[in-house]
C-alpha positions in Angstrom: -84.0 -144.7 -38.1 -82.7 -141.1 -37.7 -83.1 -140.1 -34.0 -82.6 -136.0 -33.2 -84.1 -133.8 -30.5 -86.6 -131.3 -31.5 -88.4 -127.9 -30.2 -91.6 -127.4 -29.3 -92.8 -126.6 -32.9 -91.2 -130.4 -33.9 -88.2 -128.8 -35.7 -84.9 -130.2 -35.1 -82.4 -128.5 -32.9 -80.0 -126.3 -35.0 -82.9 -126.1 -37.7 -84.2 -123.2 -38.6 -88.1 -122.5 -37.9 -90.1 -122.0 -40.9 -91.4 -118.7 -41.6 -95.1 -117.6 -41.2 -97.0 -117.0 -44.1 -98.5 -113.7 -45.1 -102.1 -114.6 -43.4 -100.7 -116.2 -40.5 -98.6 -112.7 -39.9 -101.7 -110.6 -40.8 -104.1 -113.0 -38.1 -101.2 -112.6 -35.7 -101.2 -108.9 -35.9 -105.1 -108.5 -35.7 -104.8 -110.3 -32.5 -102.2 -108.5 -31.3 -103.9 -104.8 -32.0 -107.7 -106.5 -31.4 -105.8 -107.4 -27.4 -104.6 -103.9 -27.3 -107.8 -102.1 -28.3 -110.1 -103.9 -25.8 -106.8 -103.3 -23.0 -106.8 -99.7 -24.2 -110.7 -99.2 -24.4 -110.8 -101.0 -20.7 -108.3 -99.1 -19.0 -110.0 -95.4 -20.8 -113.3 -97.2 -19.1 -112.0 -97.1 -15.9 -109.6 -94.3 -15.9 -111.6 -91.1 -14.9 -110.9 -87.5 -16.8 -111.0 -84.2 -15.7 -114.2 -82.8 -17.6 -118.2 -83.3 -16.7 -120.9 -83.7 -19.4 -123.9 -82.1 -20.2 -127.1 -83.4 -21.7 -130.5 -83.1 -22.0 -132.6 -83.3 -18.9 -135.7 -84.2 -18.2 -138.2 -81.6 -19.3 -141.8 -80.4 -17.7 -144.8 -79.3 -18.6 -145.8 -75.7 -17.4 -149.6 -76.3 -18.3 -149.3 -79.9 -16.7 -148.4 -81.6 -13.7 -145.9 -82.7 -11.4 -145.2 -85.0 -8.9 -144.9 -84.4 -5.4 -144.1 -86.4 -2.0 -147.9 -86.9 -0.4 -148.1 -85.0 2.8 -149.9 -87.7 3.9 -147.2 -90.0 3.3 -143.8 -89.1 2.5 -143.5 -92.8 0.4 -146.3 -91.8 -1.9 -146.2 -89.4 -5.1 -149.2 -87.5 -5.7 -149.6 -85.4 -9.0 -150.2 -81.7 -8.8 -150.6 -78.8 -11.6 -147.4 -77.3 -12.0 -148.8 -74.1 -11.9 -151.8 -73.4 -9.5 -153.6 -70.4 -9.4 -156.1 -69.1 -6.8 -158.2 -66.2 -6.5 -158.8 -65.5 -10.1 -160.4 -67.4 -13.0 -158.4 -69.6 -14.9 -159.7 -71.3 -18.2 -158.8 -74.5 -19.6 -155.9 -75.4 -21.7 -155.5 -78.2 -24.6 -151.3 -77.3 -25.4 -148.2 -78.0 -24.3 -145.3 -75.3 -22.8 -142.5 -77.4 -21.9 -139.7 -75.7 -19.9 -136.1 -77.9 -20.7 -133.5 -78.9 -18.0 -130.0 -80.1 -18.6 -128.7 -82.5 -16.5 -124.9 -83.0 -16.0 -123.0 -86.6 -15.6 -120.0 -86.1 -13.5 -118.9 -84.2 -9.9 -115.8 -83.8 -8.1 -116.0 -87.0 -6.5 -117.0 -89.0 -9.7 -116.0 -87.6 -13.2 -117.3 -89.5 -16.4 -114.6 -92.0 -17.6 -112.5 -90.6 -21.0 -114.4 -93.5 -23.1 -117.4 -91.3 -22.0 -115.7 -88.6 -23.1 -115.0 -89.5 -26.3 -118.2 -91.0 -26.9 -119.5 -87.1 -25.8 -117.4 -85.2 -28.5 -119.1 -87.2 -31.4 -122.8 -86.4 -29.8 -124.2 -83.5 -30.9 -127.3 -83.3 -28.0 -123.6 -83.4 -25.3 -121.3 -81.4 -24.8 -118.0 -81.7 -23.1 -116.6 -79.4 -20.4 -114.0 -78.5 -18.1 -114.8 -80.2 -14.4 -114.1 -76.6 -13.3 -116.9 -74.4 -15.4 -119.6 -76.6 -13.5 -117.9 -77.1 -10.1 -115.8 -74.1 -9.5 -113.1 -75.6 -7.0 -114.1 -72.4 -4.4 -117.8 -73.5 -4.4 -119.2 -76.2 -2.6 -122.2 -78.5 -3.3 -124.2 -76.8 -0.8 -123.4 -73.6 -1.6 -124.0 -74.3 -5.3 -127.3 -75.5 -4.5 -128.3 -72.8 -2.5 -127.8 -70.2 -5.4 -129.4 -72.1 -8.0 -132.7 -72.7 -5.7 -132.5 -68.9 -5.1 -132.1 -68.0 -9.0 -135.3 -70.1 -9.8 -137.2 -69.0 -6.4 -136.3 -65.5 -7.9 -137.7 -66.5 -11.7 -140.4 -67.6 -10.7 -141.1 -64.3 -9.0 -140.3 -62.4 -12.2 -142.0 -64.7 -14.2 -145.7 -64.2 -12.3 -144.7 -60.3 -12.3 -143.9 -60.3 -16.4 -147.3 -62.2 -16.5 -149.5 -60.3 -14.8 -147.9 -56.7 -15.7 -148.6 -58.5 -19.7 -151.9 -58.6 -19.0 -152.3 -55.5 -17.4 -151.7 -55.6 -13.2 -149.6 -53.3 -11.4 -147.3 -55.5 -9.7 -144.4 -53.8 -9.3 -143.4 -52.1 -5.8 -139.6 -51.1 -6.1 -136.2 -52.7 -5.3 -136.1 -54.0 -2.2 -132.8 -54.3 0.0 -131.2 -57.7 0.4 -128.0 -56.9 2.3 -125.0 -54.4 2.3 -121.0 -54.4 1.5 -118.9 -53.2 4.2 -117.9 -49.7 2.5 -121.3 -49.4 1.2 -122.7 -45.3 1.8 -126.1 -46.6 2.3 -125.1 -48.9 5.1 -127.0 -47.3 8.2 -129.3 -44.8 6.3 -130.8 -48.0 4.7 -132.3 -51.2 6.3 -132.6 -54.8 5.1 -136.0 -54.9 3.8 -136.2 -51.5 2.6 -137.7 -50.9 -1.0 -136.8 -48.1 -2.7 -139.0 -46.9 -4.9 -137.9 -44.2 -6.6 -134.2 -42.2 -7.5 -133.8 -38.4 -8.2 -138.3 -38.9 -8.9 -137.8 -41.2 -11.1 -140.2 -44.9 -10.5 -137.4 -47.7 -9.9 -138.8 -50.8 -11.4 -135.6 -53.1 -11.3 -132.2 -53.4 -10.2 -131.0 -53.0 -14.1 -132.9 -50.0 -13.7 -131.5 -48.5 -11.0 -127.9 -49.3 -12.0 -128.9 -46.8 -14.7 -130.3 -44.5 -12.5 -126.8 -44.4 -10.5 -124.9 -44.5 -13.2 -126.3 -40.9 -14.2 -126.5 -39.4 -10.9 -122.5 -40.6 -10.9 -120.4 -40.3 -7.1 -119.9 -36.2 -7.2 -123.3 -35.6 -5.9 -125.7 -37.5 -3.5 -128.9 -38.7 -5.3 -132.5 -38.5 -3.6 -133.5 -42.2 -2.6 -137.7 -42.6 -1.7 -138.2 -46.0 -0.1 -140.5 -47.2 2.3 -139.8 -49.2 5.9 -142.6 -51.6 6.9 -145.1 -49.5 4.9 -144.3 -46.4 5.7 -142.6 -43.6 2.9 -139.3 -42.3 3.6 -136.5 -40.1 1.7 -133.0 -39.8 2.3 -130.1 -38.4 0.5 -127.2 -41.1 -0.4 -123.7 -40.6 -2.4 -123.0 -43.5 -4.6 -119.7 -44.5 -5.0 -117.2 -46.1 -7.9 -116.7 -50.1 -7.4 -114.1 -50.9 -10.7 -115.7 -48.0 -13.0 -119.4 -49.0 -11.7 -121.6 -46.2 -9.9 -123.0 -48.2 -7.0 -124.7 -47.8 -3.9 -123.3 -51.0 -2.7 -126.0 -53.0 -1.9 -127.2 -56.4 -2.7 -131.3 -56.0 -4.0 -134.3 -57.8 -5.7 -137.3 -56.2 -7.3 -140.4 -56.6 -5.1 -143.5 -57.5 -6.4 -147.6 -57.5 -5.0 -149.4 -59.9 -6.5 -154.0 -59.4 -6.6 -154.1 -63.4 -6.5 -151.9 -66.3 -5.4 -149.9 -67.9 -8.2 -147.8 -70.6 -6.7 -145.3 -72.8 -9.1 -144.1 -76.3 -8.0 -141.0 -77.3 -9.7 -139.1 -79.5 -6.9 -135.2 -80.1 -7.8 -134.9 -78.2 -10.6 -132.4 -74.9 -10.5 -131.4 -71.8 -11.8 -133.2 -68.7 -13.4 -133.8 -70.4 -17.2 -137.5 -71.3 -17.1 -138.7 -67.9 -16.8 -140.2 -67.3 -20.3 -142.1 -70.4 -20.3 -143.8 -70.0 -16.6 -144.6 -66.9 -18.0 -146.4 -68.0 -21.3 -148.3 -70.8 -18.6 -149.9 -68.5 -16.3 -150.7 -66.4 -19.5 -152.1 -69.6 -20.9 -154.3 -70.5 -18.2 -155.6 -66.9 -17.3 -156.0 -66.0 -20.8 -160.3 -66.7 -22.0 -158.6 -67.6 -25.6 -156.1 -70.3 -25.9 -152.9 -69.3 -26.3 -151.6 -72.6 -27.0 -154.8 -73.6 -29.1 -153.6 -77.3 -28.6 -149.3 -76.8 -30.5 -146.8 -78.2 -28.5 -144.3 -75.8 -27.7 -141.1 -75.6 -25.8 -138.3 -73.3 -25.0 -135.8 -71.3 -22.4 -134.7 -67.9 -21.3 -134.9 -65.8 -18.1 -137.6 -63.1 -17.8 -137.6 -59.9 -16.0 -140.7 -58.3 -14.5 -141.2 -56.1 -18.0 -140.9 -59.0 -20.2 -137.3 -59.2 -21.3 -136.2 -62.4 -22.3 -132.4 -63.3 -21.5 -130.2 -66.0 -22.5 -129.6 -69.0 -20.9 -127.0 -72.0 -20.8 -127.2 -75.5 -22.6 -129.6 -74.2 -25.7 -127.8 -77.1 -27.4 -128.8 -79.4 -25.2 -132.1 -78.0 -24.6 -132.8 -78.2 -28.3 -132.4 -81.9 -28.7 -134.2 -82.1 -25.3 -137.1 -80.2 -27.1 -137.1 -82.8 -30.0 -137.2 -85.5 -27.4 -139.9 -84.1 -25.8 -142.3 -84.0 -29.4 -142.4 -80.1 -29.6 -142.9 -78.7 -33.1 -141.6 -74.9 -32.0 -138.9 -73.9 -30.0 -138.1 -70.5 -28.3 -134.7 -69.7 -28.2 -133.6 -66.1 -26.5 -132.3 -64.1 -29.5 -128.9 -63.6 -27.7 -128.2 -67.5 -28.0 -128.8 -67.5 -31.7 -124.9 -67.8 -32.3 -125.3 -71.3 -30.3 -128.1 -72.3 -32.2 -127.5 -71.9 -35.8 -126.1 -75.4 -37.4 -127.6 -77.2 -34.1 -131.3 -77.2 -34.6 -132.7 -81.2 -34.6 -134.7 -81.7 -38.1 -138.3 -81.6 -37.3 -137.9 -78.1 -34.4 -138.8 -74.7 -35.7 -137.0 -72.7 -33.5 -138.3 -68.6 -33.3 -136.1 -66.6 -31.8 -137.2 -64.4 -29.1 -136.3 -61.1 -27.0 -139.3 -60.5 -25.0 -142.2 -62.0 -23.9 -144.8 -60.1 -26.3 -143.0 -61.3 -29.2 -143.3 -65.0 -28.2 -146.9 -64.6 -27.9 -147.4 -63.2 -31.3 -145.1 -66.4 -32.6 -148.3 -68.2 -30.5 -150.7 -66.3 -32.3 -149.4 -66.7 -36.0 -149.0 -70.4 -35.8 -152.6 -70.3 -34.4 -154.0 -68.4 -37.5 -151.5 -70.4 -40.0 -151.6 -73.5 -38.5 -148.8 -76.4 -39.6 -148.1 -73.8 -42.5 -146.6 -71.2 -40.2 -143.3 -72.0 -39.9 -143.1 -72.3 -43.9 -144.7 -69.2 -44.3 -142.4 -67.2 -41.9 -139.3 -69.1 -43.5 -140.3 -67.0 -47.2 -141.9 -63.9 -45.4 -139.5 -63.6 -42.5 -141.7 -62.0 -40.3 -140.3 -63.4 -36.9 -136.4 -63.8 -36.4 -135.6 -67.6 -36.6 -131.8 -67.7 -35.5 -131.3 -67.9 -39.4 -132.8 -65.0 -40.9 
């Protein structure tokens, strides 16, 4: 008998180890890089990035209800129309006009992990942004929150006032004054609360409007400002003056509106000005005697002004796939977010594209006469822009 020490692998001392074969070296390395992938793909888990989200959010709709905390009980949810309307006949209504949210994952104090954010870039309903174009670092939560409850206090305003002026109200009282910068020339002639109604005779119907109205007056010459002050007319003569090549007065203002009925819209925790075109197209709906919806489901985005202009919004992309989620068959899109829509539109949406509120409704009223053919039709005829034609 032969006696000899040996290693832990049984092979004699001085020996040489015998070599792996070509599957034991290829099972060794898949352990070794499966290990690192699931170290790797923990650590990006936990590791957070410097980017937020966004996604589609939940989405409502205008000819529907919401819920609410019961008065009677703050604990309880009690379901209310969206869009209540009192002092005028209202008619019933068998579509759907949903109005889409985005929602974003990620704050200053929690941003979404980098395996989130991969998983983002690769989603075409998400997209992936810098922490800083959602939460500027100057901003705070409050404040944030604040502007974008004032933006949609504000579109809903606009949105009754494009509306009613659609079907034939005057609702539209002037400009009024919000506030005043500290070199402004109509600081002291002017009051908070003032509306001003008209400029060199002309009828001011908007603060676009008026920025027009300055801009040709220009700062040589004072300009003729009517306004009234708790009801009562007033004139006075006011010299604009040049803000970074802008002719401005140097005020902060709203439109002001007087409404022959109460329209109220309840929309709780939901911000900004983007829902405008589709309130709209639901108070139309429910004041209209013929259905404007005549049972489609439709849903869509853009900001509204009191004379029916519709402006574009942020998130379409996200909005879109939030539309298909929802079930809509048509989309409206604001015309000047077509660049962000072409190449994105889920199968299944027909998305019209829209510049004011007039030409949604006659969208409304084709695919009423045409039916589930509509969109096929207008594809060969082209008689409504599409963000492709």
């Amino acid at each position: 008998m032969t006696l000899f020490r040996a290693d832990e692998h049984g092979v004699p001392e001085g020996s040489q180890k015998p070599k792996k074969t070509r599957a034991q070296r290829r099972r060794s390395l898949g352990v070794t890089l499966l290990v690192g992938s699931l170290v790797l793909v923990v650590g990006l888990a936990a590791v957070p990035s410097a980017y937020v989200i966004e996604q589609p959010g939940p989405w409502f709709d205008t000819l529907g209800t919401v819920s609410v905390p019961d008065p009677q009980d703050d604990e309880k949810k009690i379901k209310i129309p969206l869009i209540t309307i009192e002092g005028a006949q209202t008619f019933p209504t068998t579509g759907e006009l949903d109005l889409l949210t985005v929602s974003v994952l990620g704050n200053p104090e929690q941003t979404p992990s980098w395996l989130e954010v991969a998983s983002a870039w690769f989603d075409p309903s998400k997209a992936v942004l810098p922490l800083e174009a959602i939460y500027p670092p100057n901003e705070s939560t409050t404040d944030r929150e604040a502007a974008n409850t004032a933006l949609m206090v504000d579109s809903q305003q606009d949105a009754i006032a494009a509306a009613l002026t659609n079907l034939g109200y005057d609702v539209v009282v002037g400009v009024e004054v919000l506030g005043f910068t500290d070199a402004s020339p109509a600081k002291g002639v002017l009051h908070e609360g003032d509306v001003i109604t008209a400029f060199n005779g002309t009828a001011v119907e908007s603060v676009p409007q008026l920025r027009e109205l300055l801009d040709a007056n220009g700062t040589e010459v004072a300009g003729t400002i009517d306004y009234t002050r708790a009801g009562i007319a007033a004139q006075a003569q006011i010299t604009p003056m040049d803000v970074d090549g802008n002719v401005v007065l140097g005020i902060g203002a709203k439109s002001k509106y007087e409404f022959p009925f109460d329209v109220t819209i309840r929309l709780d925790d939901v911000g900004g000005p983007s829902a405008g075109l589709m309130f709209a197209l639901g108070i139309i709906d429910k004041l209209t005697p013929h259905e404007t919806t005549d049972g489609n489901h439709y849903a869509g985005t853009g900001t509204i002004d009191a004379a029916g202009n519709v402006g574009p919004i942020g998130g379409i992309r996200q909005k879109l796939y939030g539309a298909k989620k929802a079930g809509a068959t048509y989309f409206f899109a604001p015309a000047d977010n077509c660049d962000e829509v072409v190449g994105h539109v889920p199968a299944g949406l027909d998305v019209f594209a829209v510049s004011t509120l007039d030409e949604a409704l006659n969208v409304m009223n084709y695919v009423e006469m045409h039916g589930e053919k509509a969109a096929a039709m207008n594809a060969t005829m082209g008689m409504f822009p599409t963000c492709q034609n």
